[in-house]
C-alpha positions as CSV (number, residue, x, y, z in Angstrom):
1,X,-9.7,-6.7,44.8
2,X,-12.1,-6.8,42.2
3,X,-10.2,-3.9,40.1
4,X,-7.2,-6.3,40.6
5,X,-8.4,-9.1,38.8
6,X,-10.6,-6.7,36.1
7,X,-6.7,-5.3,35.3
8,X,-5.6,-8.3,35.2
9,X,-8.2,-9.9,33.1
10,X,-7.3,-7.4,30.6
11,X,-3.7,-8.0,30.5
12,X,-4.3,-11.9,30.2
13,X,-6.8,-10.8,27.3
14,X,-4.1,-8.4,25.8
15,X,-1.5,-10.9,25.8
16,X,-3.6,-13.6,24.1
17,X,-4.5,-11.2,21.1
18,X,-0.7,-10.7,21.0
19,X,-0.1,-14.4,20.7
20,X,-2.8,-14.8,18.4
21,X,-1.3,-11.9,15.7
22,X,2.4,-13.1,15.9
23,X,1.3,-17.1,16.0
24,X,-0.5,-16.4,12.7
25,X,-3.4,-18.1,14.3
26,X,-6.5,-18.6,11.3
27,X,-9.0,-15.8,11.9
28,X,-12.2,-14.4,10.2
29,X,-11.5,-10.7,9.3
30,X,-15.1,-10.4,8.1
31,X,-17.0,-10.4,11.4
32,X,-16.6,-9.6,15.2
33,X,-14.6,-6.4,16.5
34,X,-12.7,-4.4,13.9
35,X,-10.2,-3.3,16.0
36,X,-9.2,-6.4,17.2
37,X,-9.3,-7.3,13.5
38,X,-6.7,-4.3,12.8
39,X,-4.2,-5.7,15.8
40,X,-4.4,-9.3,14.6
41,X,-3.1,-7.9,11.1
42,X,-1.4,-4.9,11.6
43,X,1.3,-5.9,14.5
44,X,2.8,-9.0,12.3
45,X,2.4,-6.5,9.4
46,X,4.2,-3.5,11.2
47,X,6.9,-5.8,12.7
48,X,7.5,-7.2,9.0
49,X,7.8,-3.3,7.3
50,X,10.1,-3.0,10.1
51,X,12.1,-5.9,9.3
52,X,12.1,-4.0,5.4
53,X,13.3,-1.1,6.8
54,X,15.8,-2.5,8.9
55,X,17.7,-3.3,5.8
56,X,18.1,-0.1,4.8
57,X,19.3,1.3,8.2
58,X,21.7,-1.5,8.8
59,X,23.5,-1.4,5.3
60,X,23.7,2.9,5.8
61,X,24.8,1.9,9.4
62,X,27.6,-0.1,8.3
63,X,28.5,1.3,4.8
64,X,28.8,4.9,6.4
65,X,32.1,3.2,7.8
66,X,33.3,3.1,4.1
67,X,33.2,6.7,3.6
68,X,30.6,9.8,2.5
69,X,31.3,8.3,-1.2
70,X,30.1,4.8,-0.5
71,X,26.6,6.1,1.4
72,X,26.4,8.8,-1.9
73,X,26.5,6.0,-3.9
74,X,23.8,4.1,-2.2
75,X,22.0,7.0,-2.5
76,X,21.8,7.2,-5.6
77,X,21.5,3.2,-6.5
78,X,18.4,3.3,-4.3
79,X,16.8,6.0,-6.2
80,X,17.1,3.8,-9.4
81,X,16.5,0.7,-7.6
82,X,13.4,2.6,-6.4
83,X,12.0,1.5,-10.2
84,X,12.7,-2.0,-9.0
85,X,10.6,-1.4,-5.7
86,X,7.9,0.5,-7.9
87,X,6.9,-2.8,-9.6
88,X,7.1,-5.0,-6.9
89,X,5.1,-3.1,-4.7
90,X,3.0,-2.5,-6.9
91,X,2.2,-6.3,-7.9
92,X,1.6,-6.8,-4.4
93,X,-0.9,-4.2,-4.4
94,X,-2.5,-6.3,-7.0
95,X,-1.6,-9.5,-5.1
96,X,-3.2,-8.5,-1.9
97,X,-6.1,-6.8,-3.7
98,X,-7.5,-9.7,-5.5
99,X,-6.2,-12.7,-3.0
100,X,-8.2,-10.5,-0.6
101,X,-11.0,-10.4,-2.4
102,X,-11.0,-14.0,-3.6
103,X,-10.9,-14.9,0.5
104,X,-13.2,-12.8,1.4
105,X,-15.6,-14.8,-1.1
106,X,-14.4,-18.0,0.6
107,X,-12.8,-19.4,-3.1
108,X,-9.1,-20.7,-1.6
109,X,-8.2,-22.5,-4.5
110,X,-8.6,-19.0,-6.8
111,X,-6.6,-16.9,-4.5
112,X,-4.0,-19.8,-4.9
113,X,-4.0,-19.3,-8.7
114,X,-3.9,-16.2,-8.3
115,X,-0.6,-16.3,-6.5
116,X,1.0,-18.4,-8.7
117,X,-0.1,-15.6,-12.0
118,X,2.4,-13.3,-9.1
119,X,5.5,-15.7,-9.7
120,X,5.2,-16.1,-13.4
121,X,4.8,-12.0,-13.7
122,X,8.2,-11.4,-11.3
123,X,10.0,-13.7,-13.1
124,X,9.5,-11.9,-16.3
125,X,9.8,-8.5,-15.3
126,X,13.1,-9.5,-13.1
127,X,14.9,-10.4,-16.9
128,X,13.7,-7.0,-18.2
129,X,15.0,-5.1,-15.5
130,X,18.4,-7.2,-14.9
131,X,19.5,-7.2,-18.6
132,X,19.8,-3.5,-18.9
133,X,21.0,-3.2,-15.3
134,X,24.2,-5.4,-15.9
135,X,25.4,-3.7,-18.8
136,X,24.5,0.1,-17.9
137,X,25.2,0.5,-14.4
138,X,28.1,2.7,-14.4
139,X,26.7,5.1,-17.0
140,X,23.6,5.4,-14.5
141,X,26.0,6.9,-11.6
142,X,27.6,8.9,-13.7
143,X,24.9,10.6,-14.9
144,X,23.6,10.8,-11.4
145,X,26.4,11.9,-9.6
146,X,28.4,15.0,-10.3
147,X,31.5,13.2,-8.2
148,X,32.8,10.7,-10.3
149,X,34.6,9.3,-7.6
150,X,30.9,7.8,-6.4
151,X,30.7,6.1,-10.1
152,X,34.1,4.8,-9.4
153,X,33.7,2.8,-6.0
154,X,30.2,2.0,-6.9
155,X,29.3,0.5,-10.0
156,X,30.0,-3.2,-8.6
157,X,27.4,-2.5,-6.2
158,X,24.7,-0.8,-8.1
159,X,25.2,-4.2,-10.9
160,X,24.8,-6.4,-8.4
161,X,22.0,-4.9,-6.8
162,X,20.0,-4.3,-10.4
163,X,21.0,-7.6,-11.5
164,X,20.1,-9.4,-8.9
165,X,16.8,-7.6,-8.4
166,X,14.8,-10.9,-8.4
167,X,14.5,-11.5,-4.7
168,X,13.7,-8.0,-4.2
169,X,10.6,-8.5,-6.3
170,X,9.4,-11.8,-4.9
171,X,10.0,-10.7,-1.2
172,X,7.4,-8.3,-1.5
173,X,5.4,-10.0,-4.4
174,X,4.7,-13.2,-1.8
175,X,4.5,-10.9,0.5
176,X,1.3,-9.7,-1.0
177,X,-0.1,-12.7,-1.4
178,X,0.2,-13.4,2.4
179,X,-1.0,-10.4,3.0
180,X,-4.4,-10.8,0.9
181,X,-5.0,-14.0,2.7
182,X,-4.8,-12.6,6.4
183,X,-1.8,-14.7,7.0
184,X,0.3,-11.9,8.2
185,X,2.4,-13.5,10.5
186,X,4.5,-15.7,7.4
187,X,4.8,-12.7,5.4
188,X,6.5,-11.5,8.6
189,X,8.9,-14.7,9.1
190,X,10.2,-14.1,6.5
191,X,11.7,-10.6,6.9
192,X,12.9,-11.8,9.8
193,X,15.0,-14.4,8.6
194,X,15.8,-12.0,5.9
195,X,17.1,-9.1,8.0
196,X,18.6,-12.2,10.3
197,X,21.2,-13.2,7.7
198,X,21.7,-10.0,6.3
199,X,23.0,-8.2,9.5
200,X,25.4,-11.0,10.2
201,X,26.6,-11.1,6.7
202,X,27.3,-7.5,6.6
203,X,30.0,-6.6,8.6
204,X,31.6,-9.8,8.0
205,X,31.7,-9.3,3.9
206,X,31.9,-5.2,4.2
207,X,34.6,-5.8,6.5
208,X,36.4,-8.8,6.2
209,X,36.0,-10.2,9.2
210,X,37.9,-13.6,10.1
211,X,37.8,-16.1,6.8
212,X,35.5,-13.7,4.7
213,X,37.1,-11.2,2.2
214,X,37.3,-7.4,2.4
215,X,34.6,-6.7,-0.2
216,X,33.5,-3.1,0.9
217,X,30.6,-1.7,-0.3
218,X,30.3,-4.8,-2.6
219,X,29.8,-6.9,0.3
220,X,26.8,-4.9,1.8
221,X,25.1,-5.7,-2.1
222,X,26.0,-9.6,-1.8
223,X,24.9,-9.8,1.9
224,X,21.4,-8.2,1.5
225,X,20.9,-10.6,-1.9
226,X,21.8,-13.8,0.4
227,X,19.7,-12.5,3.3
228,X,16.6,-11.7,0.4
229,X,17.2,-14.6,-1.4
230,X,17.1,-17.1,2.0
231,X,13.9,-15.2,2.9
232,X,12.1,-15.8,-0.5
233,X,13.1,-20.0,0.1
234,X,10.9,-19.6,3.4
235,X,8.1,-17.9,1.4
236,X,8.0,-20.4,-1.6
237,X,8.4,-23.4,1.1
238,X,4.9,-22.2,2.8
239,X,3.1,-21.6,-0.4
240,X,4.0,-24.8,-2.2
241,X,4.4,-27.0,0.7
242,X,2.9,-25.9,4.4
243,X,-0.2,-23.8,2.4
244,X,-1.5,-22.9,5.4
245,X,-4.4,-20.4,4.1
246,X,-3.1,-20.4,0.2
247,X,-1.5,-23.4,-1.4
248,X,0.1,-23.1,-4.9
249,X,0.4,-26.4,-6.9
250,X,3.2,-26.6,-9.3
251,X,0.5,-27.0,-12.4
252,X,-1.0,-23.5,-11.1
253,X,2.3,-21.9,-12.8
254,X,0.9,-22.1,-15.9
255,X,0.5,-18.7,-17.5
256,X,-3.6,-17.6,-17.3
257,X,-3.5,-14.7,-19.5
258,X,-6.8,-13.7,-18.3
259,X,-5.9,-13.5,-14.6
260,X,-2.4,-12.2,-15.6
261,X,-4.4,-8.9,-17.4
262,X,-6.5,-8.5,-14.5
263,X,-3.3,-8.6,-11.9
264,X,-1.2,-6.2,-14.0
265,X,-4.5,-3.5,-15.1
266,X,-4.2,-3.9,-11.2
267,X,-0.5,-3.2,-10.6
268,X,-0.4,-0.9,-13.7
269,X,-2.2,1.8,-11.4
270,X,-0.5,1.0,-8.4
271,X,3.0,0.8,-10.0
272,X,2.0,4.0,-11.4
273,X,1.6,5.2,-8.2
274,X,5.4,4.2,-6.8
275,X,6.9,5.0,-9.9
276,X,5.6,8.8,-10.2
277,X,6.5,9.1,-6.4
278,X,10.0,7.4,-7.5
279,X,10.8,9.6,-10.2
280,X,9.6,12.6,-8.0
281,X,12.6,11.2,-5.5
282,X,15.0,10.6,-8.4
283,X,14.8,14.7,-9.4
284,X,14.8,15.7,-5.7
285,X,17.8,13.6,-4.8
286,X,19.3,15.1,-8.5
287,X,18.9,18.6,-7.0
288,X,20.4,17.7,-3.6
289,X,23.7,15.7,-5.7
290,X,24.5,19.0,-7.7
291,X,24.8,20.7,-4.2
292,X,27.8,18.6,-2.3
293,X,28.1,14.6,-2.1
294,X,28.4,15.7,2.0
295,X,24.0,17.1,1.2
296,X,23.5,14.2,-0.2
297,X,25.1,11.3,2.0
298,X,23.1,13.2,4.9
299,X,19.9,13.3,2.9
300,X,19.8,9.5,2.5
301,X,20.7,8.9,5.8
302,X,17.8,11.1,6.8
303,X,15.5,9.0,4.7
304,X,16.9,5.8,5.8
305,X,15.8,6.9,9.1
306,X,12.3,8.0,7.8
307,X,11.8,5.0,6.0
308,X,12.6,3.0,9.7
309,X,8.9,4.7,10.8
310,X,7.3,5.4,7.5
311,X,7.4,1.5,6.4
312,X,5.6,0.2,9.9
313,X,3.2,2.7,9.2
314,X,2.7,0.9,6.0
315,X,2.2,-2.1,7.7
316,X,-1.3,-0.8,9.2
317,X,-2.0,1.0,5.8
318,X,-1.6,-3.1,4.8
319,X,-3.3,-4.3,7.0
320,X,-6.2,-1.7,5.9
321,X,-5.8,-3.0,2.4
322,X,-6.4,-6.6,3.7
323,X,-9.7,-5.8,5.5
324,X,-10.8,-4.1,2.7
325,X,-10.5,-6.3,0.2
326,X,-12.2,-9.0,2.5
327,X,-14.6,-7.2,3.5
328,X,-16.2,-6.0,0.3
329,X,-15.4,-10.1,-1.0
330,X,-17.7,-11.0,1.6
331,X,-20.3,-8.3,1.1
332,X,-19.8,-5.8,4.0
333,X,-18.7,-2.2,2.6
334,X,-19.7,-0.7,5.6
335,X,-17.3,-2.5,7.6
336,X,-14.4,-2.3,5.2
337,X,-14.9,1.3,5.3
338,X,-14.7,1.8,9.3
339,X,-12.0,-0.5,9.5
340,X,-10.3,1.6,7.3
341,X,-11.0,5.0,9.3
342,X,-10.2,3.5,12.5
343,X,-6.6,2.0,11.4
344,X,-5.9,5.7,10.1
345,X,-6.6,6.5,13.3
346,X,-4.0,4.5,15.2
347,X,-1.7,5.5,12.5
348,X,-2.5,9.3,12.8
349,X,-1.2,8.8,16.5
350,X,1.7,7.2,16.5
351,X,3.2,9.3,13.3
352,X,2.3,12.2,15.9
353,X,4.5,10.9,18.7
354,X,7.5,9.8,16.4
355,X,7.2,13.6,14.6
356,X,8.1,14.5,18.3
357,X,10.7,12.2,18.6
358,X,12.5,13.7,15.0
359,X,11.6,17.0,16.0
360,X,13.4,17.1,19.1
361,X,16.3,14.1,18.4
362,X,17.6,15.0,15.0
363,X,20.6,15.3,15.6
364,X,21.2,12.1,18.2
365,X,19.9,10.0,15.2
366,X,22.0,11.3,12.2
367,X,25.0,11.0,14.3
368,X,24.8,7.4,14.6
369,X,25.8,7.3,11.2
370,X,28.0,9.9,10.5
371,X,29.9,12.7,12.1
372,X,31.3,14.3,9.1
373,X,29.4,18.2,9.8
374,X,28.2,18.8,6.2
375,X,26.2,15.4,6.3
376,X,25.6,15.9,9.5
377,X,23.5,19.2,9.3
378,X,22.1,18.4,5.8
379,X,20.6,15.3,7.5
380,X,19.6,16.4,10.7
381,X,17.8,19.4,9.0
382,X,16.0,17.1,6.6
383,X,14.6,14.9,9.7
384,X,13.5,18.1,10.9
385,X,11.7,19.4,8.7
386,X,9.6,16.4,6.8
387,X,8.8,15.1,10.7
388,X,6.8,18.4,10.8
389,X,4.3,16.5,8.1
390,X,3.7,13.2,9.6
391,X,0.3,13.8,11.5
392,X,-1.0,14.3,7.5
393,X,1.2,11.4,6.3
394,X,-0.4,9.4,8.7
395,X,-3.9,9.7,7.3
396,X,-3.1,9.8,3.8
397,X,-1.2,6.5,3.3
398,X,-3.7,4.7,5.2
399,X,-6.4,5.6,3.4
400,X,-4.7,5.6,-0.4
401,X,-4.1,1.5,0.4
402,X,-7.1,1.5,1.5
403,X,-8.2,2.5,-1.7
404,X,-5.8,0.2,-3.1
405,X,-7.1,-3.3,-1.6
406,X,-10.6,-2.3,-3.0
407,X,-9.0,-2.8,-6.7
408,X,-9.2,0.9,-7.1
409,X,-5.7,1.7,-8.4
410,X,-6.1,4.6,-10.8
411,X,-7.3,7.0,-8.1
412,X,-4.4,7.3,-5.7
413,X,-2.7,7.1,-9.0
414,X,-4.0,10.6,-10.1
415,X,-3.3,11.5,-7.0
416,X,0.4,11.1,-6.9
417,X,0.7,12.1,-10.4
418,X,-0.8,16.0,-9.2
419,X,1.0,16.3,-6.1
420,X,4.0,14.8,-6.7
421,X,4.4,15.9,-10.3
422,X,2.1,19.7,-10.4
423,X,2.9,20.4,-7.1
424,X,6.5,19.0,-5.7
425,X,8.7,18.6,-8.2
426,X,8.1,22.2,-9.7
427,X,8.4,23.7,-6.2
428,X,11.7,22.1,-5.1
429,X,13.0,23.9,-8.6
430,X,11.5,26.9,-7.8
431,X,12.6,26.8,-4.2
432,X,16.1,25.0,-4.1
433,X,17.2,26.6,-7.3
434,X,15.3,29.7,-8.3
435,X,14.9,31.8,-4.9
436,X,17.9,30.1,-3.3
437,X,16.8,28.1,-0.4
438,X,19.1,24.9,-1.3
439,X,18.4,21.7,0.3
440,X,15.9,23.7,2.7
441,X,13.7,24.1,-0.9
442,X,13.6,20.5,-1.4
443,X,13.1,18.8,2.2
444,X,9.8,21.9,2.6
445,X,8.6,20.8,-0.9
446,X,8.3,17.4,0.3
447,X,6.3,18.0,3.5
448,X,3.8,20.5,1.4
449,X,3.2,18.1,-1.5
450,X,3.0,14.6,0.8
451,X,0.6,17.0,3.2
452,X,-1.7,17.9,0.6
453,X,-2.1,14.4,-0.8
454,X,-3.2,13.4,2.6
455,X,-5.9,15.6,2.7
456,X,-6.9,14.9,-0.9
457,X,-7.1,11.0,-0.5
458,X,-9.0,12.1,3.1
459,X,-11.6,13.2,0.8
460,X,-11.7,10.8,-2.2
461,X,-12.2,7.6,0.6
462,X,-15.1,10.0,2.0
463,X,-16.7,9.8,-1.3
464,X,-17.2,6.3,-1.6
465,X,-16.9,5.4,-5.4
466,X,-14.1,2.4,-4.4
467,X,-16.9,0.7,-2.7
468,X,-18.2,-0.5,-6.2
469,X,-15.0,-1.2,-7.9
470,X,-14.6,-4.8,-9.8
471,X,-11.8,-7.2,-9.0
């Protein structure tokens, strides 16, 4: 009886933690239990990377329906748009850095400026990245893409999609602001409203389905912009209106050069960081077009699938960041830097379980999205092969965002530059090209680089010097 209501006690316990995390109800990050402090932030921060993710699958799911030249071509548009994820990932880096930071030292109305410096940055870099986008989108697939028939169905969509790259850089800008102030449960909102409109819009724009025109691949572009753009109106409704942790006033959009120099020496290292590992994915998908558009349609199938697991996983290594940052704003270094071991931890385990899951189901997943057998074995060999790396990924991004939300951005910076730059993109040449392996070259190049940054940033955290770092 009395191990009845002991289990039972638990559950009730369990459940109210679970309500607490999604509810987004106000909690200190800075004292009591750490892993209770890593659920409350991580499961609304998982469940929002998952939403992210969940664009990419669903658009692959549906555009593979097109044909192996319409999922090439998204292919290859993400690998530029991949500059356009670079800097907004990398602002929110800086976002959730110093918001964090600025919380953690119980100063609300300075995080708050400091979200607004966020806005008036993505605005500006959206207009450089647009302008050129409109105007050179078909000479970037053509380049890209040794079948020109991929240039021909896809330049609408790859305009579009670098035109319209605004709402891609404020989803996850705000994001990061959310993030930083330990209100994980908004920045989760609104990728579920996101993802909401986007999977109803797509099969009804890609399709034509009842009053909505056949658009094709066009309409997967117009029906993630809608589904972004609705979910950035729910983020800019909570800072400037609900402000439920951080409330931006409209006089806060001011340019503040000095917080604006701070925010971008910030994201310069961390957009250093996605950029080198963009480029790095730009030369690997290059290597994998000159082989067959079949390699790589199955290729970016493979790593629409791997971003499905990889971006919850970047939900804890967020949720790492946050207590972090908090933690060394309120003065506690010890506990920012257990909080971040132990969230590796979790994270070591489940990238374990789903390496399993690849390992054994390749081929069940890549066939929900195509059939055709070139694409079929390219991808299925791909998931195969970079699952056998994901007990090492598992430490190594937690740990590098760790790194991150204590303001320390050059660091995992270096760190991409040597292993994705000395060590990767050298050995898929030497492999895929120069002793013949092919695709095989590229996908093992991958899972040796990514491994041995893991093991590097296991040692830099060790070391301790972020623990001092300025913000």
């Amino acid at each position: 009886m009395t191990e009845t209501k002991t289990t039972e006690t638990r559950l009730k316990r369990i459940g109210r933690v679970l309500r607490q995390a999604v509810n987004g109800e106000e909690q200190s990050f800075t004292t009591g239990s750490i892993d209770r402090a890593i659920v409350l932030l991580s499961i609304p921060m998982i469940l929002e990377m998952a939403m992210e993710s969940l664009f990419a699958v669903v658009d692959a799911f549906f555009v593979a329906r097109i044909g192996i030249e319409a999922v090439a071509t998204v292919g290859l548009t993400e690998s530029v748009l991949t500059l356009v994820y670079s800097i907004a990932i990398g602002l929110s880096a800086a976002a959730t850095a110093m918001v964090a930071r600025r919380i953690g030292e119980g100063d609300r109305e300075a995080a708050a400026r400091a979200g607004a410096q966020v806005i008036v940055i993505a605005l500006v870099m959206s207009a450089l990245i647009a302008i050129p986008g409109y105007f050179f989108a078909e000479d970037i697939l053509r380049m890209m893409a040794r079948d020109q028939s991929v240039a021909d169905i896809g330049t609408k969509f790859t305009r579009l999609m670098l035109t319209a790259n605004l709402p891609i850089l404020l989803l996850w800008m705000l994001n990061g602001i959310f993030r930083g102030a330990g209100d994980a449960s908004t920045a989760m909102r609104a990728l579920w409203i996101s993802n909401g409109v986007n999977i109803i819009l797509d099969p009804l724009l890609i399709f034509g389905i009842g009053p909505f025109p056949e658009m094709g691949l066009l309409g997967a572009g117009i029906a993630t912009t809608i589904g972004r753009s609705i979910g950035v109106m729910y983020q800019l409704w909570n800072l400037f209106e609900v402000g439920k942790i951080v409330k931006i006033r409209l006089q806060y959009l001011q340019p503040q050069w000095n917080t604006i120099g701070r925010l971008l020496r910030l994201a310069a290292g961390s957009t250093g960081q996605y950029l080198i590992a963009s480029a790095s994915w730009i030369f690997m998908i290059s290597i994998l077009g000159q082989i067959s558009k079949e390699v790589t349609a199955g290729y970016t199938i493979a790593i629409r699938i791997i971003v499905f697991t990889i971006l919850p996983s970047w939900g804890m290594a967020n949720a790492a960041a946050t207590l972090v940052g908090q933690n060394l704003g309120a003065g506690h270094p010890d506990r920012a830097e257990k909080s971040a071991w132990r969230a590796a931890y979790f994270n070591m385990l489940f990238m374990a379980f789903v390496s399993i899951v690849y390992l054994l189901g390749a081929s069940f997943f890549i066939q929900l999205f195509t059939v055709e057998p070139e694409a079929l074995r390219a991808g299925s060999m791909a998931l195969r092969i970079m699952a056998v790396g994901y007990v090492f990924y598992g430490y190594g991004m937690i740990l590098s965002q760790a790194i991150n939300g204590a303001g320390d951005t050059r660091t995992p910076t270096i760190l991409n530059f040597i292993f994705f730059w000395l060590v990767e993109t050298p050995l898929a040449a030497l492999l895929a090209l120069e002793m013949g392996w092919g695709q095989t070259g590229v996908y093992w190049s991958i899972v040796i680089a990514e491994s041995g940054m893991a093991v590097a940033a296991m040692w830099v955290f060790r070391r301790g010097k972020w623990k001092t770092v300025k913000v």
